[in-house]
Kinemage of the C-alpha trace (Angstrom):
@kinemage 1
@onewidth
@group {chain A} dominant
@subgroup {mainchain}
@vectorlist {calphas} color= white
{ca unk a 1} P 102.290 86.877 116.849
{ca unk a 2} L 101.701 90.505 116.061
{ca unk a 3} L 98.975 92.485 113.381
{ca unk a 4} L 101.164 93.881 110.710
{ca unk a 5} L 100.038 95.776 107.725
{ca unk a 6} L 101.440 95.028 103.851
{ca unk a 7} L 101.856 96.856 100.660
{ca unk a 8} L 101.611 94.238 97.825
{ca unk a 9} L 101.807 93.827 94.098
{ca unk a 10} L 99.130 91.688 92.585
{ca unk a 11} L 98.977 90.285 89.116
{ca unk a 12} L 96.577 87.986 87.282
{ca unk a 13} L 97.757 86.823 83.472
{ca unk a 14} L 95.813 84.430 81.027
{ca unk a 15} L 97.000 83.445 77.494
{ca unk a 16} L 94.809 81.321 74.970
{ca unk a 17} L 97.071 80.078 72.532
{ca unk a 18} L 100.278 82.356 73.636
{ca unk a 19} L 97.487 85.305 73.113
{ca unk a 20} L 96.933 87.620 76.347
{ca unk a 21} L 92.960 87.630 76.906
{ca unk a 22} L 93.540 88.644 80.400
{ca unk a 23} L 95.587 91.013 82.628
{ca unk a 24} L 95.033 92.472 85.282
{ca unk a 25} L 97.566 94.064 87.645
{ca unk a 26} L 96.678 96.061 91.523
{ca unk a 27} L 98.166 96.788 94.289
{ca unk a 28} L 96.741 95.882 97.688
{ca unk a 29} L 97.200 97.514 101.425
{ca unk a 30} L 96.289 94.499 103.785
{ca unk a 31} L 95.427 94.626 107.521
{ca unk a 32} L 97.110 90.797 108.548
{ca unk a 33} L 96.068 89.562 111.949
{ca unk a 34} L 98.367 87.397 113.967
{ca unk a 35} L 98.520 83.948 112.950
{ca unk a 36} L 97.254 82.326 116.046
{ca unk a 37} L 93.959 84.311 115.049
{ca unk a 38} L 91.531 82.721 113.022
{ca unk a 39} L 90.013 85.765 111.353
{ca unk a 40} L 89.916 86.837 107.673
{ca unk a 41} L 92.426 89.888 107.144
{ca unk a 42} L 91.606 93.074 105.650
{ca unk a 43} L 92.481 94.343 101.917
{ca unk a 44} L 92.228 97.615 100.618
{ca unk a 45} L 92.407 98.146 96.704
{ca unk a 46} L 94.654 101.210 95.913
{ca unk a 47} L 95.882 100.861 92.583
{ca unk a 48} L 94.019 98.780 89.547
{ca unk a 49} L 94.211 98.632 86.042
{ca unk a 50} L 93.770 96.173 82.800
{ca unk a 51} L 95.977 95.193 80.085
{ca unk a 52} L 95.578 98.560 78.010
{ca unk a 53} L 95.002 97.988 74.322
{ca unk a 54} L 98.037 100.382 73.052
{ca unk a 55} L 100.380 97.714 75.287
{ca unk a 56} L 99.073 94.877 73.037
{ca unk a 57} L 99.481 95.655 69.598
{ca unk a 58} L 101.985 93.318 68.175
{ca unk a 59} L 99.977 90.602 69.884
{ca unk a 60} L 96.514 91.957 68.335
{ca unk a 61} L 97.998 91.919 65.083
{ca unk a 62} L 99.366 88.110 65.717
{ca unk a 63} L 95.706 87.593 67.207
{ca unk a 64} L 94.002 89.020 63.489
{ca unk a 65} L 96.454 87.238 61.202
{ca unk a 66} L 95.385 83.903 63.203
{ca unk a 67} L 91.776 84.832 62.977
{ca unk a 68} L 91.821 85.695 59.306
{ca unk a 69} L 93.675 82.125 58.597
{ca unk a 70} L 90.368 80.289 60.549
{ca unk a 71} L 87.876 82.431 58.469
{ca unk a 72} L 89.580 81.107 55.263
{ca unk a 73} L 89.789 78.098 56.354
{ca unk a 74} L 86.152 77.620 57.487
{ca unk a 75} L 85.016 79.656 54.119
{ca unk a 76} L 87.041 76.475 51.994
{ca unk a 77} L 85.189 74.413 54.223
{ca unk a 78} L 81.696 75.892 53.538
{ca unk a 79} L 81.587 76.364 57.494
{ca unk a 80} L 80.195 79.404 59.015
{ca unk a 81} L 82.454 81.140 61.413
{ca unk a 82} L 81.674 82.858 64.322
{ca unk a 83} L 84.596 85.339 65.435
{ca unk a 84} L 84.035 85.350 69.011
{ca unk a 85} L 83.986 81.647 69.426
{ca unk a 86} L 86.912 81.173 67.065
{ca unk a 87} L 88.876 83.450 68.654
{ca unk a 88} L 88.194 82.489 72.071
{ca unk a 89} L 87.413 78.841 72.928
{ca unk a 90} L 87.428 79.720 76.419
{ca unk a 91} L 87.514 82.642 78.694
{ca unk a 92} L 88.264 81.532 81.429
{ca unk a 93} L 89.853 82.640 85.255
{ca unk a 94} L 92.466 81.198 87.851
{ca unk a 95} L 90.335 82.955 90.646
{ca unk a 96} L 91.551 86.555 90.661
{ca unk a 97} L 92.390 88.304 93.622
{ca unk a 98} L 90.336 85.424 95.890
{ca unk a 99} L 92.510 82.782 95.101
{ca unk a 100} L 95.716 84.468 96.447
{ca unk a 101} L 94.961 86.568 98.911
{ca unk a 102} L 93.414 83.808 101.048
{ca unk a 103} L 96.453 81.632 100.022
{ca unk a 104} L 99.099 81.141 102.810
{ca unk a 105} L 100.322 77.209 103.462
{ca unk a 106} L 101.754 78.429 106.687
{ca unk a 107} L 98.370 80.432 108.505
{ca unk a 108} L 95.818 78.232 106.741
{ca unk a 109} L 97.421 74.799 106.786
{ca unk a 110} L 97.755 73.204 103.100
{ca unk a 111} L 97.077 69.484 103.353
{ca unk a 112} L 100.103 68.664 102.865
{ca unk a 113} L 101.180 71.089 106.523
{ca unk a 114} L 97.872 69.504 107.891
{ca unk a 115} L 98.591 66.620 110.721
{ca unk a 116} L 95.181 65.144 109.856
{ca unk a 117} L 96.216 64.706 106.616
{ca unk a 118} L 99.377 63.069 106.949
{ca unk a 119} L 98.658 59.929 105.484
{ca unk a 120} L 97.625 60.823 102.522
{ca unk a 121} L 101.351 61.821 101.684
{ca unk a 122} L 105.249 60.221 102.020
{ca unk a 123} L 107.467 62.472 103.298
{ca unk a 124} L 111.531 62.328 103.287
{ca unk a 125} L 114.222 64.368 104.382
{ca unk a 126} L 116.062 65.974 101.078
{ca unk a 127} L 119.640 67.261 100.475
{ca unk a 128} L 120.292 70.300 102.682
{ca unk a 129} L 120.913 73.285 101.461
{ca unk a 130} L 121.347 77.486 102.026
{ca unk a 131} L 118.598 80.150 101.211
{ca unk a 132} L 120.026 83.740 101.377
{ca unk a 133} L 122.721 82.588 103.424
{ca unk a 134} L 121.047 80.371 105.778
{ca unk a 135} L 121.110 77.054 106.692
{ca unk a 136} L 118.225 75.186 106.066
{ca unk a 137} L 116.746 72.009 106.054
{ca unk a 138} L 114.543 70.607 103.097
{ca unk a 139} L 111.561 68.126 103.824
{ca unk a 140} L 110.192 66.428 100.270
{ca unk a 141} L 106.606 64.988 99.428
{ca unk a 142} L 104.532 63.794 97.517
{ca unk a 143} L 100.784 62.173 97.491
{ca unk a 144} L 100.190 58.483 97.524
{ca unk a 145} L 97.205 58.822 95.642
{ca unk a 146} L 95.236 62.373 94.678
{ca unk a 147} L 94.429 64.935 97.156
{ca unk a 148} L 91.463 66.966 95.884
{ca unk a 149} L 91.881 65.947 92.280
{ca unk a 150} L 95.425 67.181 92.007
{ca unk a 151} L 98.666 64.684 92.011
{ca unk a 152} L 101.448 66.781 93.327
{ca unk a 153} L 104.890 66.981 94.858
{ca unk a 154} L 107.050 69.611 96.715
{ca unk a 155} L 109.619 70.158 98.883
{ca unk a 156} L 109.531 72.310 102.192
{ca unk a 157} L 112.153 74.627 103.304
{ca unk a 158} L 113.023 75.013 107.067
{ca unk a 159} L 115.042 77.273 109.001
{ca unk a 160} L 117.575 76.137 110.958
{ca unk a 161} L 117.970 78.424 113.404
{ca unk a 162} L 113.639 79.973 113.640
{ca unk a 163} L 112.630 76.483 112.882
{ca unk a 164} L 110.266 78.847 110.857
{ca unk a 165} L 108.694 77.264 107.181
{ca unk a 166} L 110.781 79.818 104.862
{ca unk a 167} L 109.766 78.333 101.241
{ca unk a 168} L 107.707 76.076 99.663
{ca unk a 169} L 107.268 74.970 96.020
{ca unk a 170} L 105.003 72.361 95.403
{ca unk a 171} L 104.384 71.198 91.318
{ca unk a 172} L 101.459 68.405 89.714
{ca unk a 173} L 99.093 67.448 87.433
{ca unk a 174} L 95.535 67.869 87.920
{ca unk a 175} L 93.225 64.813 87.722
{ca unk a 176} L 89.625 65.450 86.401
{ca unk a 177} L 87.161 62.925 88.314
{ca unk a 178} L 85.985 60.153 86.733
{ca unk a 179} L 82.405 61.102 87.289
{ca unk a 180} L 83.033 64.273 85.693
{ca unk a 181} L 84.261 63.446 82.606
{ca unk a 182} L 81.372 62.281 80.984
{ca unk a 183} L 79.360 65.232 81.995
{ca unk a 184} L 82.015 67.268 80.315
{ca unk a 185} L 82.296 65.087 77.267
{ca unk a 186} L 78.393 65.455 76.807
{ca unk a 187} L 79.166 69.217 76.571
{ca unk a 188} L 81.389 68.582 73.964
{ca unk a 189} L 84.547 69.158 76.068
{ca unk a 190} L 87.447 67.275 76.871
{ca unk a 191} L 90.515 68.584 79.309
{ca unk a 192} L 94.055 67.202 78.951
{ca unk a 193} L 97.883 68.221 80.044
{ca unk a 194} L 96.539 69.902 83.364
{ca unk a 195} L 99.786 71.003 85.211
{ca unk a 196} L 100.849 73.648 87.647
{ca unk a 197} L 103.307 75.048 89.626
{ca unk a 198} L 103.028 76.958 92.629
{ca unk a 199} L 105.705 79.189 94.834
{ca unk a 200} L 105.115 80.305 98.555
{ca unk a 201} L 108.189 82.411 99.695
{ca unk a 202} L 108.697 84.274 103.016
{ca unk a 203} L 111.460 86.648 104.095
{ca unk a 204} L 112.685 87.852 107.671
{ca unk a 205} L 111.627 91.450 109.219
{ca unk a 206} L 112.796 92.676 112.625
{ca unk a 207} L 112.992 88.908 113.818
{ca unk a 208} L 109.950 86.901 112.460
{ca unk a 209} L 108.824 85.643 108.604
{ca unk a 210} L 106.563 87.522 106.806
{ca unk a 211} L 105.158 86.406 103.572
{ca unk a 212} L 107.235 87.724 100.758
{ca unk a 213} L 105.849 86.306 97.556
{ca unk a 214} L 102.757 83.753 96.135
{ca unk a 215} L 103.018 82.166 92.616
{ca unk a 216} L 100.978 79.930 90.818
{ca unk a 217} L 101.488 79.020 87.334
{ca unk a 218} L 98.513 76.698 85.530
{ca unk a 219} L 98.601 75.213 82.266
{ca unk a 220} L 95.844 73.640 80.544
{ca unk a 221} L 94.782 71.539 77.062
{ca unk a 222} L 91.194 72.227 76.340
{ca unk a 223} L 89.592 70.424 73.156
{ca unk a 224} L 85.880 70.950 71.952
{ca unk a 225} L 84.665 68.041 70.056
{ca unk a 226} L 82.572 68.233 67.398
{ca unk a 227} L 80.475 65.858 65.427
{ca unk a 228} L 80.813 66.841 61.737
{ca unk a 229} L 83.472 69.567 61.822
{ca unk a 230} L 87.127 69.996 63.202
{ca unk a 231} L 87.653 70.327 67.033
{ca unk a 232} L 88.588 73.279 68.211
{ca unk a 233} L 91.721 73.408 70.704
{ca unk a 234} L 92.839 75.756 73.186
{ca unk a 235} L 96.136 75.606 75.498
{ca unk a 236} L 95.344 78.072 78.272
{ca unk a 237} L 98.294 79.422 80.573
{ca unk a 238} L 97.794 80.709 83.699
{ca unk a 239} L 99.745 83.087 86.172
{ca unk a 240} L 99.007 84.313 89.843
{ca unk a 241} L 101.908 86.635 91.638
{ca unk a 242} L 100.966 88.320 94.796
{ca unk a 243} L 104.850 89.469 95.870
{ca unk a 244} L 104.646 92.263 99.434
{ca unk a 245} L 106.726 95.842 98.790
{ca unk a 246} L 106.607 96.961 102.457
{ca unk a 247} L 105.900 95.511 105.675
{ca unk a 248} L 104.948 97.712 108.445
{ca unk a 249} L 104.300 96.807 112.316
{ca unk a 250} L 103.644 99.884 114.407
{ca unk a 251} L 101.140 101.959 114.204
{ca unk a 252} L 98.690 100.357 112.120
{ca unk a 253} L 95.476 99.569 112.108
{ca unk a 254} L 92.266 97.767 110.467
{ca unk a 255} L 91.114 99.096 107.219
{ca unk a 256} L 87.793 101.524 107.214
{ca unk a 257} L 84.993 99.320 106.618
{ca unk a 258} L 83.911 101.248 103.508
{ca unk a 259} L 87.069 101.042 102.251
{ca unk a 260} L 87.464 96.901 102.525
{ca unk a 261} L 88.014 94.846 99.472
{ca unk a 262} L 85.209 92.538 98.415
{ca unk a 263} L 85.757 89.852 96.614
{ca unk a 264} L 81.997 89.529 94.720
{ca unk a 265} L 82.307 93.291 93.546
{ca unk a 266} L 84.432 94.656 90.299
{ca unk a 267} L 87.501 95.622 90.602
{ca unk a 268} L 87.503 99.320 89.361
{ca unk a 269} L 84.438 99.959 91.393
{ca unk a 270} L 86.781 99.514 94.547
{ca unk a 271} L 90.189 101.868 93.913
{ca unk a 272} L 90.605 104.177 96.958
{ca unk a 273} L 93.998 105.234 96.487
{ca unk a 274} L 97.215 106.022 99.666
{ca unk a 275} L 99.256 108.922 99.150
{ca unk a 276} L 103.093 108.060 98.009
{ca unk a 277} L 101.911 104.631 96.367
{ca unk a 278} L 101.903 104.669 92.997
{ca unk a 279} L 103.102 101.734 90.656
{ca unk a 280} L 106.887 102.996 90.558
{ca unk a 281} L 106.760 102.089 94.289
{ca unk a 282} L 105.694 98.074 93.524
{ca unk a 283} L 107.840 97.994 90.443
């Protein structure tokens, strides 16, 4: 019922084919209204950096020996063979910073935490259980049918004493549209084992829950068909950890406008760094 201001570790991770292509790690300052408010919160970018290529070598020479193995194989073939595409059937995002740092089931109401969306899902009361010493009590569901393309089930943790949502872990498959698929198949594409996995956790300050830490783990089968030479497959993995350091409630306030995160610009363009943060603090 109060602003309160967050230091948080962010990290975004993609492998092709158990190969990094993408990470990305940052820390973010946030400005959180109350959550009777309906107003974006503020994020300020203070730390930022990619996977550096020195951290990656034993992968990069697992990545060349698996290259060099395709080239010899398309050369017995008689196939050209373009590197790039070879190497990389997809590049591909889970939504970067956006896709976490709006994400709270509690302040923006998941369908599943949505009254008006009740019927779409069976709910049951599960075993009962302790989290960090408390009591709590554990509500399970799952969807009838699909809910925005995704088939899912989860379990909601309550506690006892606050009444306050504490934890909840939700896990399903993702169902491409029927529509869609032959719009993707003309494109020569094809999407199959679609499953994730995602975490919300929240831990007690002076009183009141305050979000503690986001997950979401994607995986994904990708084939590209093609008419006289081998498909090309790619299982993508996906990871999304947004996990708060600090918590602060007095004496805070909104972030300078010029100093606000936005989510259409790069990255590295928008590092304004806070004195005694550095990445040994949100380690």
């Amino acid at each position: 019922d109060v602003p309160f201001q967050t230091v948080s570790y962010f990290r975004e991770k993609m492998d092709e084919n158990e190969i990094p292509v993408k990470y990305t790690e940052a820390v973010f300052m946030s400005y959180q209204h109350p959550y009777f408010i309906d107003s974006a919160n503020q994020h300020r970018l203070i730390l930022h950096r990619e996977l550096a290529e020195a951290e990656m070598q034993f992968l990069r020479e697992k990545a060349e020996k698996r290259k060099a193995k395709k080239q010899r194989k398309a050369e017995k073939r008689g196939d050209d063979f373009d590197e790039d595409k070879n190497y990389s059937v997809v590049q591909a995002s889970f939504g970067g910073p956006e896709a976490i740092l709006k994400d709270d089931p509690v302040r923006s109401l998941n369908e599943f935490m949505d009254s008006t969306m009740f019927r779409k899902f069976r709910y049951e009361f599960a075993q009962n259980t302790t989290y960090n010493g408390k009591p709590v009590e554990v509500i399970s569901f799952y969807t009838k049918g699909s809910v925005d393309s995704k088939k899912y089930s989860g379990l909601i943790y309550i506690d006892k004493a606050s009444l306050a949502v504490i934890k909840i872990e939700q896990k399903g498959k993702f169902v491409i549209p029927l529509a869609l698929k032959p719009i993707l198949y003309a494109f020569g594409f094809s999407f199959s084992g679609g499953a994730f996995f995602s975490s919300y956790k929240y831990k007690s300050f002076q009183g009141k829950w305050y979000p503690e830490n986001l997950e979401h783990d994607l995986s994904l089968k990708i084939t590209r068909h093609k008419m006289f030479k081998k498909n090309e497959y790619a299982d993508l993995s996906f990871e999304l950890v947004m996990s708060t350091k600090n918590i602060e409630t007095e004496l805070i306030k909104p972030i300078e406008k010029g100093k606000q995160f936005v989510l259409s610009k790069k990255m590295e363009e928008q590092v304004y760094e806070r004195e005694g943060v550095d990445w040994s603090v949100v380690r």
